[in-house]
C-alpha positions in Angstrom: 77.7 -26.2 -20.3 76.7 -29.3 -18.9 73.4 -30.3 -19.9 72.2 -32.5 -16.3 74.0 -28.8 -14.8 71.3 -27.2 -16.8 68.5 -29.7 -16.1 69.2 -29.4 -12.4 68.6 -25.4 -12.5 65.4 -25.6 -14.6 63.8 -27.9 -12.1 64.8 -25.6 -9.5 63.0 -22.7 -11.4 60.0 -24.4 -12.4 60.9 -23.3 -16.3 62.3 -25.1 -19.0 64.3 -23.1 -22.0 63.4 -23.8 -25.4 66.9 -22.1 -26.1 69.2 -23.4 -23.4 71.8 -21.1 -25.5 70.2 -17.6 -23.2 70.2 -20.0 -20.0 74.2 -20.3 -21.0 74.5 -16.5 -21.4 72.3 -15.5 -18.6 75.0 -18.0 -15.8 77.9 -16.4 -17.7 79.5 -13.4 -15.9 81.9 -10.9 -17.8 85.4 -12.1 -16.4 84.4 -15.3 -17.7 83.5 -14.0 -21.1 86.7 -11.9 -21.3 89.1 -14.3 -20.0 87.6 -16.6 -23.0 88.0 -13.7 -25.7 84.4 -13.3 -25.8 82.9 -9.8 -26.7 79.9 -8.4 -24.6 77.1 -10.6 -26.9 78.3 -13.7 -24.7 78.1 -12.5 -20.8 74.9 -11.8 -18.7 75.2 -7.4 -18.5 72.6 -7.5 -21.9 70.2 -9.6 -20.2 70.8 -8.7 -16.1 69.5 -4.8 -18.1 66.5 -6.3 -19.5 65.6 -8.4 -16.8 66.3 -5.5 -13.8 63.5 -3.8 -16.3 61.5 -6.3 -15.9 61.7 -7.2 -12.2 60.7 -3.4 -11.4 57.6 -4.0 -13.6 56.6 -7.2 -12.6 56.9 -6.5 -8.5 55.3 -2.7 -9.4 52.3 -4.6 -10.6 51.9 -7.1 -7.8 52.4 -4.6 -4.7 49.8 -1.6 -6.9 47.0 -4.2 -7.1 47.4 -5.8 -3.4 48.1 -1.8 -1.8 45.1 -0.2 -2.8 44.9 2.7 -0.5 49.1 3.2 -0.5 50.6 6.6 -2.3 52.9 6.4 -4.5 55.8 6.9 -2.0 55.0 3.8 0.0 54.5 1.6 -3.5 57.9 3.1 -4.6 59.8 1.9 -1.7 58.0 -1.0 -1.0 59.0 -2.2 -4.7 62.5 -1.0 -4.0 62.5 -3.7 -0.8 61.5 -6.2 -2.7 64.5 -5.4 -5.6 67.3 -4.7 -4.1 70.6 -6.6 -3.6 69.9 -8.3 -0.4 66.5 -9.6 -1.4 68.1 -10.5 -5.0 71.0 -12.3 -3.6 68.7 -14.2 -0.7 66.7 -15.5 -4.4 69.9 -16.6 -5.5 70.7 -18.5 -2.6 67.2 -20.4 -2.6 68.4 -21.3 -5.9 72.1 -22.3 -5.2 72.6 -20.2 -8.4 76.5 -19.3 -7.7 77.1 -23.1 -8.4 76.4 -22.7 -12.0 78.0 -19.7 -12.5 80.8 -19.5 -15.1 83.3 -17.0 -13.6 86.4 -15.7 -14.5 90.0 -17.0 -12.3 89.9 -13.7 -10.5 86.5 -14.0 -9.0 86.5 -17.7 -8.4 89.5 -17.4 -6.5 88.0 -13.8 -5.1 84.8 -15.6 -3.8 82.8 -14.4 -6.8 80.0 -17.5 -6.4 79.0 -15.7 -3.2 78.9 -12.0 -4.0 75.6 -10.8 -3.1 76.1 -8.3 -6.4 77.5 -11.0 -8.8 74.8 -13.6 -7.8 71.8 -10.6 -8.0 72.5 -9.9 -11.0 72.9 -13.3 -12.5 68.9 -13.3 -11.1 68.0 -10.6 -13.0 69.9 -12.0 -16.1 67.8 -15.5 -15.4 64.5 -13.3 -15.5 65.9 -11.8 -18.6 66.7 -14.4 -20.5 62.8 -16.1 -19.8 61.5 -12.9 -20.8 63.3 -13.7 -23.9 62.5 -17.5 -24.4 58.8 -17.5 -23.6 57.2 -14.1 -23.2 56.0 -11.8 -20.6 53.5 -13.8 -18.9 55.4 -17.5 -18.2 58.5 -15.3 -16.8 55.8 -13.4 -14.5 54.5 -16.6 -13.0 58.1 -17.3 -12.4 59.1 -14.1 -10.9 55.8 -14.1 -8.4 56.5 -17.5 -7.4 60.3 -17.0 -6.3 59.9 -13.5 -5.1 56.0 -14.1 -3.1 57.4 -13.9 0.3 59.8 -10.7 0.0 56.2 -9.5 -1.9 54.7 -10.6 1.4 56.7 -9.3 3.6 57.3 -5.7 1.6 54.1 -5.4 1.9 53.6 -5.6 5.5 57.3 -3.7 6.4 58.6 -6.6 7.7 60.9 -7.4 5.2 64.5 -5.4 5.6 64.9 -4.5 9.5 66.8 -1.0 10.2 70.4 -2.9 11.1 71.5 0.8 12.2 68.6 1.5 14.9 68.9 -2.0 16.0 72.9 -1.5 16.0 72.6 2.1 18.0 70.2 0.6 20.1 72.2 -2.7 21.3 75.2 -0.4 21.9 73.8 2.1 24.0 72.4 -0.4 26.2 76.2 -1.7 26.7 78.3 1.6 26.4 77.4 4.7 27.5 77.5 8.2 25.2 78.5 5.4 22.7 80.1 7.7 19.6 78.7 5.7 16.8 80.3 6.1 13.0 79.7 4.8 9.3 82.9 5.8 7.1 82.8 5.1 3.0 86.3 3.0 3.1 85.8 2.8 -0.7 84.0 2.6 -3.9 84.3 -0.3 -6.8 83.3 -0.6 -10.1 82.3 1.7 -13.0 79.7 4.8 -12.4 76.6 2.6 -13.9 77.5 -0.4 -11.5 79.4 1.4 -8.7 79.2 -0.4 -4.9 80.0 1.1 -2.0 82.3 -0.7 0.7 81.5 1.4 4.6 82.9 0.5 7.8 80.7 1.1 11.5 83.0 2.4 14.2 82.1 2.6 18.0 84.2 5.1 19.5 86.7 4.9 16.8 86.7 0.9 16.9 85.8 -0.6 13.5 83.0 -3.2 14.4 81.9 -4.5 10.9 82.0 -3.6 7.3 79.3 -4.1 4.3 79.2 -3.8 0.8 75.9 -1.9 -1.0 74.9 0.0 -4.6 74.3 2.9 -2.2 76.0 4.3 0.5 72.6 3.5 2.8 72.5 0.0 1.5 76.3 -0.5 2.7 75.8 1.4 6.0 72.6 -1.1 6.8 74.7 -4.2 5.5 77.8 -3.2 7.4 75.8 -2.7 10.8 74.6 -6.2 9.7 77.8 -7.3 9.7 78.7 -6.1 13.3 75.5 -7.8 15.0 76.1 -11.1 13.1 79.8 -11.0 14.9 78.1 -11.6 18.0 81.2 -9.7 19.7 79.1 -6.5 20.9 
């Protein structure tokens, strides 16, 4: 990998590797590895595990210290705001990180460099791989720093709006006894990284589509997808 391509990503973290070798790794998806004959050592899966691990542990810390007088319930989701795909692939894009991907034919041409899932992943691989390079605490000032204003914003329940009220709400003020619908069109992948592809109908008209690791997550990004349209 090009070693200015590496440079330009490091500045953009605020960390330098000492082994530019798990920075490789960690920008290398699987379809890249296995077009390449390369066996699971050199893609990012080992390191996205270890660094998913370590996101959950790092954000649990931040938002129990700050929330004081908050349950367990309310840290629990507020962590799982701050996590999920839509937060990790809104990172990734702060970071331009799907230009240094290496991906595989199939999702280059597929638009791999801007799957929320590909690009959240190859965040938690990043985190991962720094974990691995220079210890706990230099990847925590890291984590903090690019994730502060998801923390923020958890914290105060500001962070992911409810795209299905706000859908059911804008329709009902233009159509009246609206029949609204979310239907599972399909699911992808194997049953540790599964994704769930939903369509949002009004009155049997298909309005949007969105693309989740649950079948809530897809439901909220596919009645994203129909107020972005601007068509309702």
């Amino acid at each position: 990998m090009d070693v200015r391509f590496m440079d330009s990503l490091e500045k953009k973290l605020g960390y330098k590797f000492n082994n530019r070798k798990l920075l490789e790794i960690a920008l290398t998806h699987s379809s890249y590895a296995s077009e390449h004959g390369k066996s699971y050592e050199f893609n990012n899966e080992r390191l996205e595990f270890l660094g998913d691990a370590f996101l959950d542990a790092i954000v649990g810390k931040k938002v129990f210290v700050i929330m004081q007088e908050a349950n367990e319930g309310v840290l629990s989701k507020t962590r799982a705001d701050v996590v999920c795909e839509k937060s990790l692939a809104d990172v990734a894009k702060s970071l331009n990180l799907g230009d240094y991907l290496r991906l595989g034919k199939g999702e280059e041409n597929g638009g791999g460099r801007q799957k929320p899932s590909i690009v959240g992943d190859a965040v938690e691989a990043l985190i991962g791989a720094m974990i691995i390079d220079g210890g706990y605490e230099r990847a925590e000032r890291i984590v903090l720093d690019l994730f502060s204003d998801k923390i923020r914003l958890a914290i105060k329940g500001e962070l992911h709006k409810d795209y299905k009220t706000k859908l059911q709400e804008k329709l009902q003020d233009h159509i009246k006894g609206v029949c609204i619908e979310y239907k599972l069109v399909r699911e992808e992948g194997p049953d540790h990284r599964k994704e769930f592809v939903t369509a949002v109908l009004a009155n049997g008209e298909e309005l949007g589509r969105g693309i989740g690791k649950s079948k809530k997550e897809s439901e909220q990004a596919a009645a994203s997808n129909a107020l972005t349209k601007g068509d309702i």
